[in-house]
N, C-alpha and C positions, 0 to 999 in steps of 0.2 A: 585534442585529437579525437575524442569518443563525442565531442556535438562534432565533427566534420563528417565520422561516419554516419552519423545522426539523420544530419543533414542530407547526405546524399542517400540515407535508405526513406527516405519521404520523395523523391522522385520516382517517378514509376521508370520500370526495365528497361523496356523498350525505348526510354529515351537516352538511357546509358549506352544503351548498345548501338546505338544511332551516332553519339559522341565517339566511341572507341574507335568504330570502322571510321570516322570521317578524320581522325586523330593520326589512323594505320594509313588512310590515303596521300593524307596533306605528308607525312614521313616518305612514302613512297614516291610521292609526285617532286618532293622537293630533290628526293636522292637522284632520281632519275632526272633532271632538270640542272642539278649542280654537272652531274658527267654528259648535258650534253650543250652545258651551255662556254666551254671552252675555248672555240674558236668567236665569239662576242667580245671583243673586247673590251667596255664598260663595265660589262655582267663579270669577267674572267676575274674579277680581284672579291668577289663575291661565294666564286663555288665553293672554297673549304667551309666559311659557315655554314651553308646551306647544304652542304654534305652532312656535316657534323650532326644541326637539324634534325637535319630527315629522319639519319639513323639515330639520334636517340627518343624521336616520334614514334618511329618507326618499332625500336626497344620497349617503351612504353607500352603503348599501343596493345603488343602481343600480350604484354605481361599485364595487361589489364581485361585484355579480352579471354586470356586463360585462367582468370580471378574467377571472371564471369561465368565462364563454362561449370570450375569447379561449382562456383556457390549455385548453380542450377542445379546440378548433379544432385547436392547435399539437399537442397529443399526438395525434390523429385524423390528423394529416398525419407525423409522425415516423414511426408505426406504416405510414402507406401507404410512405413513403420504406424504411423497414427492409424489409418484404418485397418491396421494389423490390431490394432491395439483396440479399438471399440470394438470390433467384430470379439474381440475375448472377453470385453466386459457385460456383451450381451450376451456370451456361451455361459460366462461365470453367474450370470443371473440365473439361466433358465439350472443352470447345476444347484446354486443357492438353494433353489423353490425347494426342488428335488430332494437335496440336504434334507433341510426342515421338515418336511412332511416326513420324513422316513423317521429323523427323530422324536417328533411328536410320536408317530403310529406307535414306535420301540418303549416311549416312555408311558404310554398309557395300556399298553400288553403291562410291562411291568408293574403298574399301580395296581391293574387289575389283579395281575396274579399273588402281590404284596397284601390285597386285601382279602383274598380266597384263604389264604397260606397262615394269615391272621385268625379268620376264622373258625378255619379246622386245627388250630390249635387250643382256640377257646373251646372247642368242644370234648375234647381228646383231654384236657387240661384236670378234668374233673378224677379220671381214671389217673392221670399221671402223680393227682398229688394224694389219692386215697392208698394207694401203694406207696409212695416215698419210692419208687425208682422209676429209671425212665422207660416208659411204654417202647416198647418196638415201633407202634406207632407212631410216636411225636419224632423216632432218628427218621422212619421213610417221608414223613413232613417236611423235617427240617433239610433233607437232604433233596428233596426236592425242589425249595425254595430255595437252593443255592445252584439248583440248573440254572442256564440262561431260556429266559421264555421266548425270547424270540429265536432260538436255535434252529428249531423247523420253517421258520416265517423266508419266504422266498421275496418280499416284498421290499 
């Protein structure tokens, strides 16, 4: 069954659709030819088939040409859906850059200030250990280097 649909999704549309109407007509054309070929008498032992026929040409037919419609609908809505969808992978990029740069900018404020914070401790260091207790100093250091540096940063 899956190579028959195979099969017929390698035919292009427009030839289906050409098939179904001509499928919907030959059903129409025979129903209305069974009801009016009654008074013939050679044809008249013919019309129940050719009813029958028609209408289930005719059955088919809709039920093939409403397949059609839907599976339009559904590729007509994929296709909105897919350029819904790269139109977000190119928002998601230009947001990405954006990202990045900001964390770079945050991570290199903070190295900076990790190594300021380093330093003024090395300096301070010398008082802190000739007393054996902690300088006032080295707590507004350390208490400083536990702000966030980029707290002011608008960026």
């Amino acid at each position: 069954m899956s190579q028959l649909a195979w099969m017929f999704s390698l035919l292009p549309d427009s030839l289906l659709v050409y098939v179904y109407y001509a499928l919907f007509s030959l059903g129409v054309g025979l129903y209305i030819i069974s009801k009016l070929v009654t008074w013939i008498p050679l044809i008249k032992s013919y019309k129940l088939p050719a009813e029958l026929v028609g209408v289930l040409l005719f059955g088919a037919a809709a039920f093939l040409l409403g397949g059609y419609g839907t599976e339009m609908s559904w590729r007509q809505r994929v296709a909105e859906l897919e350029a819904k969808i790269k139109e977000a992978e190119e928002k998601s990029a230009v947001v990405n850059t954006v990202i990045k740069e900001k964390i770079v900018y945050k991570t290199k404020i903070v190295k900076e200030k990790q190594i300021e914070y380093v330093d003024r401790i090395k300096e301070v260091a010398v008082q802190i250990d000739a007393k054996c207790e902690v300088d006032p100093a080295a707590i507004e250091i350390l208490n400083k280097a536990a702000e966030d540096p980029t707290k002011g940063d608008k960026k």
